[in-house]
C-alpha positions, -999 to 999 in steps of 0.1 A, spaced: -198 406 457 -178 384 442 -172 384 404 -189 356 386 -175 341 351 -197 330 328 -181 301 309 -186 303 274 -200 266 259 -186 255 231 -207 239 204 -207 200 207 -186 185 183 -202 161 160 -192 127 159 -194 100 134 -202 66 143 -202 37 115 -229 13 127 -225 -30 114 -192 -45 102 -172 -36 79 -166 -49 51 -125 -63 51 -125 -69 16 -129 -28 8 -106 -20 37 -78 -47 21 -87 -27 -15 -88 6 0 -47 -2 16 -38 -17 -15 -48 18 -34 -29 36 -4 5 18 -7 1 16 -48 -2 54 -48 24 59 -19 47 38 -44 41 47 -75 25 83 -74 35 97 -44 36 128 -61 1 130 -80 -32 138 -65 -64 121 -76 -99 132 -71 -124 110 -52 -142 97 -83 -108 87 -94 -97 68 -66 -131 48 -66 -122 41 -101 -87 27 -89 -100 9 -62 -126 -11 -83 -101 -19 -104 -79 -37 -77 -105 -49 -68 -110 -73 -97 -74 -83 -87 -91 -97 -60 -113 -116 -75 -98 -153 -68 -100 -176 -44 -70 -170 -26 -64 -154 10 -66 -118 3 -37 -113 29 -16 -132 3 -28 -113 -26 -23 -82 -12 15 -92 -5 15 -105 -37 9 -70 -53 31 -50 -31 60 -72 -41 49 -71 -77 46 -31 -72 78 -32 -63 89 -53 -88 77 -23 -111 92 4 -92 125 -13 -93 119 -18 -132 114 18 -139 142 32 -124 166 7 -135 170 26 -169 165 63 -181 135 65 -198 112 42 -185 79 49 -171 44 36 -159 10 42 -174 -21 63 -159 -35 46 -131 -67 37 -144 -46 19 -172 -18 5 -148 -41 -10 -127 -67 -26 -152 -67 -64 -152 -70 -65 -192 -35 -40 -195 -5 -64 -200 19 -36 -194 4 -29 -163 -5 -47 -125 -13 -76 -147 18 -76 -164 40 -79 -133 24 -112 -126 48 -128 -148 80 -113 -135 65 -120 -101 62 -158 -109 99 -154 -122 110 -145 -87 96 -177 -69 107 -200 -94 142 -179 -87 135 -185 -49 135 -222 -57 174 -225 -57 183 -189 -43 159 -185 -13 173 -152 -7 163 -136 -40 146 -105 -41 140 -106 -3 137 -69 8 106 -69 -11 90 -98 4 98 -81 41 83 -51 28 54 -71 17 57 -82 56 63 -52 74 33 -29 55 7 -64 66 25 -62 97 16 -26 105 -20 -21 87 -25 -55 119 -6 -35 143 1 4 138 27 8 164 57 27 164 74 -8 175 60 -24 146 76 6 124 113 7 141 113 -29 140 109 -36 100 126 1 95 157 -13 112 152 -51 89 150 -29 56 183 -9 66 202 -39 75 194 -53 44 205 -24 26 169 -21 9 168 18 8 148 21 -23 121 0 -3 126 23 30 117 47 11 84 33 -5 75 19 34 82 51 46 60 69 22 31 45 28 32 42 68 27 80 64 0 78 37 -16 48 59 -20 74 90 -31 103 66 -59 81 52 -70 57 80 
């Protein structure tokens, strides 16, 4: 006789499958939360009902009629505008999320607006001026359109050569946050 295994089936997995379109104006929110926390508070943890209270406030940031590709550049270089702000001098420090990213908070999101405007009208005459932040601005669009490792070697090896190790860090931080959370 010869011996007959019994293979043991395993219970089916279960999958998940989101029916209709999604909608690109929560995904663009939803990355703007994920690079905002990867840059700011990389090191707190929020609870679902607070990131859905994060997110709807970017998404009043959103709330014009401009591209949202460009807004959403727009913020990560204003973001880092911040970062760069706070660890320019002892001391300094930013505000609770839910304050930070309110539209109405002057010392906040909103209040970078101003020192981003600052930069462009700098960019007039210097067009080199605070450019690691703009190819950060590139390289985290560039990835969320094509998650590759190419796509991440390629702007890791920009940011280096550029000598933009404070904004390695903060792409970095967010590629990895991007794959834990997409």
């Amino acid at each position: 006789m010869s011996a007959v295994r019994k293979i043991k089936t395993a219970t089916p997995h279960l999958r998940v499958i989101k029916g209709g379109k999604s909608n690109p104006k929560n995904n663009t929110v939803e990355n703007t939360w994920i690079f905002i926390h990867a840059a700011l508070w990389c090191n707190n943890e929020f609870n679902n009902k607070e990131e859905t209270q994060f997110q709807n406030l970017i998404a009043e940031h959103y709330n014009t009629f401009k591209n949202p590709t460009k807004v959403f550049e727009e913020i990560i270089e204003r973001v880092c505008l911040a970062k760069r702000y706070v660890n320019r001098k002892r001391g300094r420090y930013l505000s609770k999320p839910i304050d930070w990213l309110n539209l109405n908070y002057h010392k906040g999101l909103a209040g970078t607006e101003g020192w981003y405007q600052e930069v462009c009208l700098q960019r007039i005459s210097v067009p080199e001026y605070n450019k690691g932040i703009t190819l950060l601005a590139k390289a985290i669009t560039k990835y969320l359109q094509e998650p590759t490792i190419k796509t991440i070697v390629s702007y890791r090896k920009k940011l280096i050569a550029q000598k933009q190790f404070d904004l390695l860090q903060i792409f970095n931080n967010s590629i990895i946050n991007f794959q834990i959370n997409n």
